[in-house]
N, C-alpha and C positions, 0 to 999 in steps of 0.2 A: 118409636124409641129404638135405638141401637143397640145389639147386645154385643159388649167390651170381650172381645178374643184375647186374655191375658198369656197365653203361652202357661209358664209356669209360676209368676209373681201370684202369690195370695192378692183376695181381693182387696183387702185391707192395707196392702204396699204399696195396691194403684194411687198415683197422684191423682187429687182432686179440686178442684177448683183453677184451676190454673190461666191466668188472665188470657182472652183473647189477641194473639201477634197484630192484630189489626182493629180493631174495635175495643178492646181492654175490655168487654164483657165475660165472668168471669166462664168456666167451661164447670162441668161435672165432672165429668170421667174423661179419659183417653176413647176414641173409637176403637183403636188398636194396637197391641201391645208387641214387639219382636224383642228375643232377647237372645244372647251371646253370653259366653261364661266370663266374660269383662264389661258387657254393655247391657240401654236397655233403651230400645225408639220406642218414641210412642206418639201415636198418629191421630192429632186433636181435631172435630172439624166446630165452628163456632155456628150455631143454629140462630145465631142473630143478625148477624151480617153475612153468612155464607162462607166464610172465610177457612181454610184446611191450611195445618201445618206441624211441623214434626219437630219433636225435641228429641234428647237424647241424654241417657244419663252413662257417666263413666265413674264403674264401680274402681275403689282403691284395688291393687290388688292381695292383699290381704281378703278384704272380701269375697274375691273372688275364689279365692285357693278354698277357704272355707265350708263358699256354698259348692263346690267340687266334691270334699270330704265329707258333708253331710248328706249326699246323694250316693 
């Protein structure tokens, strides 16, 4: 088992399930999480066909200003 490096996201922010890019089997967690004060990758690897790939989330920047102000 893998332990998910989330940076600063609560566990409960990490996406879950998120379809395999290559097999559509679904995932559990992210393997690992990097994050920017507008962004967020996150580095899937799929334990059924072997398959690793990276997504990326682009926060509004409203959001971003936010989680700035509450740090």
């Amino acid at each position: 088992m893998t332990a998910i490096q989330s940076g600063g996201l609560p566990r409960f922010e990490l996406p879950r399930h998120n379809p395999c890019a290559q097999c559509g089997e679904p995932i559990a967690a992210p393997e690992w999480v990097e994050e920017s004060s507008s962004s967020a990758a996150f580095l899937w690897h799929c334990w059924a066909c072997g398959y690793k790939f990276e997504s990326v989330a682009v926060f509004r920047a409203e959001e971003a200003i936010s989680a700035r102000l509450a740090a």
